[in-house]
N, C-alpha and C positions, 0 to 999 in steps of 0.2 A: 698853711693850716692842715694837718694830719686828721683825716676820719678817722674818729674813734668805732669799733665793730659794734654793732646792737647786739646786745646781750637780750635774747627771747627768754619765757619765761615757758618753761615745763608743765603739762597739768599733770605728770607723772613723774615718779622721781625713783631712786635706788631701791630696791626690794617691796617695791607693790608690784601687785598680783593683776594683772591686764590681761581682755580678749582681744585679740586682733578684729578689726571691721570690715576690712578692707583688702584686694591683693589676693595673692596666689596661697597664700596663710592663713586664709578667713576662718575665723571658728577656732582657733587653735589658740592655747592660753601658757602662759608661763610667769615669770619672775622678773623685773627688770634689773638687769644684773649692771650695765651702765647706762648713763644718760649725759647725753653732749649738747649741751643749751644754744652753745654759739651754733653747732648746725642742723638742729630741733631733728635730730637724730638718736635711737634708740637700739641696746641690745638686749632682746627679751628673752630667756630662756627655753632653748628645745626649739624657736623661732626661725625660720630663713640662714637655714643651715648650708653652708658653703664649703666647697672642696678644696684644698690646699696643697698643692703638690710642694715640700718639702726637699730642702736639700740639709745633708747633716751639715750641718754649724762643729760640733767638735765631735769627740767618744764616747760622751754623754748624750748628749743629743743626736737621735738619730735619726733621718731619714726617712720620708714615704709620704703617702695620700693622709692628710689632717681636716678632720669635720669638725668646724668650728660654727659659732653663731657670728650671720654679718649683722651691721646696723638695720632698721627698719625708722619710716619715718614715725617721729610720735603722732602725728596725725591721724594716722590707720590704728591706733589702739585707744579702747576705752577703758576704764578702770572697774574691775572687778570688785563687789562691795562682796565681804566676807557675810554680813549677814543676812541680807536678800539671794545673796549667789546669782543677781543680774548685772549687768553692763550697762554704768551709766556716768554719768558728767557729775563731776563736783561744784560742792558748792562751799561758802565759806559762811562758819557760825564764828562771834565770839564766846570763850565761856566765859563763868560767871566770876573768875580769876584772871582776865582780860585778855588770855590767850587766844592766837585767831586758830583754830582748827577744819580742816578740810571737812564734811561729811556729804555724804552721799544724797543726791536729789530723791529718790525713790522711796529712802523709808528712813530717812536721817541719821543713820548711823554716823560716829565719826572714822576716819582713817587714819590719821597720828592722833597720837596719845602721849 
């Protein structure tokens, strides 16, 4: 009998707007630009920026030092509410069209729409 992988569940997901809490990045906010569930791993924008020494691949592509964004865990980031402008933990409302939507602990805004 084959282990199936646990699929974790995210409290952040593709283009919300997160502070980091945690870590050598602390204070520093950006975009999440991907999110990897299977290893609750995160690439947040402008975030834990990593050096890449490059070799050319063809004539197009060429050669040298590459600053990219590495992963960060989702753990060390909390979710930025656009209309408090503080860092905090979601929570889940239904509305009144039976949708479950994310909103904010702090002053209840919601996050999708």
């Amino acid at each position: 009998m084959s282990k199936q992988p646990v699929l974790k569940k995210l409290h952040v997901r593709r283009d919300d707007v997160v502070v980091v809490i945690s870590g050598k990045e602390k204070g520093k906010s950006g975009k999440v630009l991907t999110a990897h569930p299977k290893t609750g791993r995160i690439v947040v924008e402008g975030v834990a920026i990593v050096t890449k020494h490059q070799k050319p691949r063809s004539q197009n592509a060429p050669g040298g030092i590459i600053h990219k964004e590495s992963t960060i865990a989702a753990s060390k980031v909390m979710l930025l509410c656009g209309t408090c402008g503080k860092a905090t933990r979601n929570a889940h409302k239904f509305l009144g069209d039976g949708t479950k939507v994310r909103v904010c602990k702090k002053c209840g805004a919601a996050f999708d729409h």
